[in-house]
N, C-alpha and C positions, 0 to 999 in steps of 0.2 A: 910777677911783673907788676902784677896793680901796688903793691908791697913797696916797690922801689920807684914806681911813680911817684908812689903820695910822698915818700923820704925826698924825693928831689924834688918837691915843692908844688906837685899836682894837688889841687882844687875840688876840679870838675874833670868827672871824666863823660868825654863826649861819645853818644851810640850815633852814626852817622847812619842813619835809613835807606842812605843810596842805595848802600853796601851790605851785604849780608841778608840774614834771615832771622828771625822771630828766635829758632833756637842759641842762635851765635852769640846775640845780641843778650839772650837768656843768663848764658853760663858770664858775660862781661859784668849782667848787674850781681847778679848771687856771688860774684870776687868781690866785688866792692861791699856788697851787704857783709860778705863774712869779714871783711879788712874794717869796716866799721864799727861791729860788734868785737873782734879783737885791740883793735887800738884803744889807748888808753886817752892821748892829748891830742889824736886828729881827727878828722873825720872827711868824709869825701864825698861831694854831690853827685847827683845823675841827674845828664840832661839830655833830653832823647830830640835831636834833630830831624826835623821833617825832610822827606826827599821835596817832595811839592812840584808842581809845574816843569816839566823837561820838553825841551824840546833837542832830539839827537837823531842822529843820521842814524841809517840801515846796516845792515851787517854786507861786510865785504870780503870773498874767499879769499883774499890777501890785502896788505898795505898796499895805498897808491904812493905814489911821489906825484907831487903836483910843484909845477913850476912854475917863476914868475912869466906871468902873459898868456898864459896856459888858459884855453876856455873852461870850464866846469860847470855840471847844471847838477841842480838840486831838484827831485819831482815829489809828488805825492803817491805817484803810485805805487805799489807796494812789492817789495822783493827785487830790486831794481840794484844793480853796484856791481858796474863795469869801471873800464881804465879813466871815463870821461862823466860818469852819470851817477849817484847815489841816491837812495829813496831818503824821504824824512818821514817820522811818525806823526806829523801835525797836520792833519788837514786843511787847515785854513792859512797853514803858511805861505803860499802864495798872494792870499787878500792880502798879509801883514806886510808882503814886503814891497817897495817901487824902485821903478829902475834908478841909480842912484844909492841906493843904499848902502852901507857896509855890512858886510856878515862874520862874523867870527868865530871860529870852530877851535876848540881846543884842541891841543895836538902833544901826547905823551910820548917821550923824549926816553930813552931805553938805558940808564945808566948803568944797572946790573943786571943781573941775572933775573932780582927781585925787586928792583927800583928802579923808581922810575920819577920824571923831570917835568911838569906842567909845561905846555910853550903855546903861543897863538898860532892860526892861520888866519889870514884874511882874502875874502872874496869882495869884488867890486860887482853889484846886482847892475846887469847891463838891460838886460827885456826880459819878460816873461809873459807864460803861454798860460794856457787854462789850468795847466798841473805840471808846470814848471818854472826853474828859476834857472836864468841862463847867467852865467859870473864871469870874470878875465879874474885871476888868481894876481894876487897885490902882494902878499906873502905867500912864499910856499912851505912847501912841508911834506909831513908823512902823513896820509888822511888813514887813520884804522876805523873797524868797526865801532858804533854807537858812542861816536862823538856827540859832544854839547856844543849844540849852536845858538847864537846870540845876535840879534839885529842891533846895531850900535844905535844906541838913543832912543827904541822901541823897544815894548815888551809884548809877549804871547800874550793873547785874550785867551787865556785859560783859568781857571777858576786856583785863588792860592794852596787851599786845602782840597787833594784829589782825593778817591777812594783808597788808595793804599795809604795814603795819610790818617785818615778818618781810621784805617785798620791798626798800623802803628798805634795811633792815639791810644784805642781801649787798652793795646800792648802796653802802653806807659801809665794806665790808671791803672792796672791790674796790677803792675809792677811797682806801683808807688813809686815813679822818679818822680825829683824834684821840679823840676824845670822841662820845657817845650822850646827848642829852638825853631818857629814857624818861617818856613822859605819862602819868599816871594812875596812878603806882605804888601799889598797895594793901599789897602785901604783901612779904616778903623774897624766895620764891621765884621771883618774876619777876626778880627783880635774879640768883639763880644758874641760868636756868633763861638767859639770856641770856650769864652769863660761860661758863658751859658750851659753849653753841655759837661762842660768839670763840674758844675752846681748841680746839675740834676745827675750829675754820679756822685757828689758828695766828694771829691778829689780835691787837694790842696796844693795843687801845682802850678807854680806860676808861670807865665807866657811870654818868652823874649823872644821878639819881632826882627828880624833879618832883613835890614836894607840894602837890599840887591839888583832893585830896579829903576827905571825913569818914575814908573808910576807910582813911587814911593815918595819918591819927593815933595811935590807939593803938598803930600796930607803928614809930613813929617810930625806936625804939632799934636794931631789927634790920635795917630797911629800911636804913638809914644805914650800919649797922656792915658789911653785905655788899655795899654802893656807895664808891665813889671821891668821891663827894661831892653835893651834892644843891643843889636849886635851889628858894626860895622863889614857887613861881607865885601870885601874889595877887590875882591875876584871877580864878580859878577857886575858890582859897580865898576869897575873898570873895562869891564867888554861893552856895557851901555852905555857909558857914558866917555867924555875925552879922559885920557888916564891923568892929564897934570889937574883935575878939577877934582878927584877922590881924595888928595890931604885936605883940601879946603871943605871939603863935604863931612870927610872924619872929625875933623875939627868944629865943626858946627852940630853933628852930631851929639858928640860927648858933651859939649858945653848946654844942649836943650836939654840931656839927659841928665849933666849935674843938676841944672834950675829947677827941673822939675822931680830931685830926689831919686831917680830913677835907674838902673843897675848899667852897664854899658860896657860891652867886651867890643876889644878890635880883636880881627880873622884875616887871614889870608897872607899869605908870604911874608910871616914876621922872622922867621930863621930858616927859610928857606935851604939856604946854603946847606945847614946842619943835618939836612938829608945824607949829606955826605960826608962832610968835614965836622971835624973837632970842635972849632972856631966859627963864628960868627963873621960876615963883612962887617967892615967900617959903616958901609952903606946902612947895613941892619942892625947895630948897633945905636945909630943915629936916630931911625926907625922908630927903635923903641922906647930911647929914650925922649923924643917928641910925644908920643904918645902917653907916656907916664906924667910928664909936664903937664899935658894937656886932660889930664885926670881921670883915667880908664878906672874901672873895677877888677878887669883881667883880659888876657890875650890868650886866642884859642891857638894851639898847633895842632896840627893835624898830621899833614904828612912828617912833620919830622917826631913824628912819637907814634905813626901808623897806627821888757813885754810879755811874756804869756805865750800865747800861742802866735804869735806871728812874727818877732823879734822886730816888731817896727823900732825902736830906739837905737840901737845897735845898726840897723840900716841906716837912719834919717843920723846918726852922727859922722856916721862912713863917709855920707856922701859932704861935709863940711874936710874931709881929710885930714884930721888930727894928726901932728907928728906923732903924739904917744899911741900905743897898741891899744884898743877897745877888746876888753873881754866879758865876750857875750855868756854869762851863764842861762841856761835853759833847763828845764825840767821836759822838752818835747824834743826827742830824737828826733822829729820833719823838720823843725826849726833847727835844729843846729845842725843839718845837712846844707841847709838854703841859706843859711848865716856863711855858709864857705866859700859862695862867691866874691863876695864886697872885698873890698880893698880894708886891709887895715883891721879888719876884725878876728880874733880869734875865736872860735864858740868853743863851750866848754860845755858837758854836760853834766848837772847837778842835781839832785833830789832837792827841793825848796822843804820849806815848813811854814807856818803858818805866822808867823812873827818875824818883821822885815830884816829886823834889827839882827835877828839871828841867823837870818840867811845871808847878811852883808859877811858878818865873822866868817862864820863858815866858809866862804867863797873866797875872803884875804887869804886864809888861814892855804885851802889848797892852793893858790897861787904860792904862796911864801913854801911850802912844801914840795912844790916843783921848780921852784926857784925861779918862776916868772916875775914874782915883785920880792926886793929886799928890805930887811927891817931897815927902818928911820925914812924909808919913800911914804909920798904924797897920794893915795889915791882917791878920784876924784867917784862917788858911787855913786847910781841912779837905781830908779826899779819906776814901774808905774803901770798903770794901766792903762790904757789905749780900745775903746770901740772903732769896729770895723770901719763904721763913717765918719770914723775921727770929730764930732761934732764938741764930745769934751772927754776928759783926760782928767785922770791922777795921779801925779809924781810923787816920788820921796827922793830927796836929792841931799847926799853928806858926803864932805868933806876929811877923810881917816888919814891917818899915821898908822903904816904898819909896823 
């Protein structure tokens, strides 16, 4: 399977944390590590996503049907989920919410056997009591066990990185992925509050930040500027926020993260449809091709697929988006894992020597032997060296005829 991912243009393959367990998650990186070590001209990142911050309703001996006009209350007390009442696991959910509010509960939609449909509920928060939340149902639906709930335009005061995160994490240093997809980023201190601890393990994986919240918003500049790149969630931005203000938010997104060189995936309902069908809508088609325009590094699916040492040059020319292909050679297997997100870049992996001019040949030479460049082309060659604090630098930069 991982085999014919990478053949149809797979990247990155994503561990989603919601989901699973520590062994599951095991056997998905060691497919990838042995498809890396066998491939000859690809290669394939890992990027282990945080579950982070939940807030979801109790467990219920059956589905309700809840209907428009329909009262519903939400409590904190615990083990509660009758025809009218479900528990939530947040304590403080009732501080969070005022009467007025909107609430938004995901609700899975039962296509097959084995699949299944994202769809919203919504609750209108009418009054509440000391350990409940009383609602008039504004959309209805099927409410199942340990639903996600969402307060439109508020977010949980819950901390970004929980303990099962902080447990995940060591799982992803231990395992050398490349990349951290972190949930729920509010602030910038989570972002050095996490590169901190990869220093004192010695880890080389970078940190892409998931805007998914209100409280993400206004620190948008800083969150970004202290991450390696960030990921449009629009799932989540879309239960907080009005859904026609998430293109203008994606769009501003990617364009902070072009200026500031920065990696930038969109998530959430890019092929939706392709859960089922063959085809694509017009709708998502249009979709993606705004988002390509508007200058991504990649787009995650999800449901429907259920320099040296750090390759800074090959990144910082990505992010200008070259019509012609950038081929990153590397002598470091980390780097030309993490090289496989960027748009535009192919990594390759190469033994160097110690003479530049020798390692340029060499590296036309395997291109022109895999038929990536043909004799009488133009290529345009760099190499240099880059410190961590970027203060100064030295290039070698030629001009070849192959």
């Amino acid at each position: 399977m991982i085999s014919n991912l990478a053949e149809a243009g797979m990247n990155v393959a994503r561990l989603n944390m919601s989901h699973g367990d520590h062994a599951s998650h095991q056997k998905v990186i060691d497919l990838v590590k042995e498809y890396n070590a066998q491939a000859k001209d690809n290669v394939i990142a890992i990027m282990l996503d945080t579950k982070g911050p939940e807030v979801r309703s109790g467990d219920l001996p059956q589905p309700i049907t809840l209907n428009i006009g329909q009262e519903f209350t939400f409590t904190i007390q615990r083990g509660v989920g009758t025809s009218d009442c479900v528990s939530v696991n947040y304590d403080d959910f009732v501080n969070d919410v005022e009467a007025g509010d909107m609430l938004l509960v995901d609700e899975l939609t039962m296509l097959q056997p084995t699949l299944t449909l994202d769809g919203m509920m919504s609750f209108l928060v009418r009054s509440k009591t000391q350990d409940s939340v009383k609602c008039e149902v504004i959309d209805g639906g099927e409410l199942k066990s340990r639903r996600h709930l969402n307060v439109r335009g508020k977010s949980a005061t819950l901390p970004s990185i929980t303990e099962k995160d902080w447990d995940d994490i060591k799982f992803g240093v231990d395992n050398q992925v490349d990349f951290y997809a972190v949930s729920f980023v509010k602030d910038a201190e989570v972002v050095h509050e996490l590169k901190n601890y990869l220093i004192s393990c010695g880890a080389d994986i970078h940190v892409i930040v998931k805007i998914e919240s209100t409280d993400s918003i206004p620190n948008l500049h800083s969150i970004i500027t202290a991450s390696d790149g960030a990921m449009v969630a629009r799932g989540d931005l879309g239960a907080e926020l009005p859904i026609e203000e998430v293109p203008l938010l994606q769009e501003n997104i990617i364009s902070l993260c072009r200026s500031m060189e920065k990696a930038v995936i969109v998530a959430t309902n890019i092929l939706e449809s392709m859960i089922v069908h063959q085809t694509p809508t017009r709708a998502e088609v249009s979709d993606v091709a705004i988002a390509v325009r508007e200058g991504f590094d990649g787009i995650m699916l999800s449901g429907e697929t259920a320099h040296g040492k750090t390759g800074f040059m090959a990144i910082l020319l990505s992010h200008y988006r070259p019509s012609g292909t950038i081929f990153a050679f590397t002598d470091e297997k980390r780097v030309q894992q993490k090289l496989a997100l960027y748009q535009g870049v192919c990594p390759i992996y190469m033994e160097f020597c110690d003479d530049a001019t020798a390692t340029f040949t060499r590296a036309l030479d395997l291109l022109q032997k895999q038929g990536m460049v043909k004799e009488g082309e133009v290529a345009l060659v760099q190499s240099g060296w880059q410190p961590i604090r970027r203060f100064q630098s030295i290039h070698n930069i030629q001009v070849r005829k192959v």
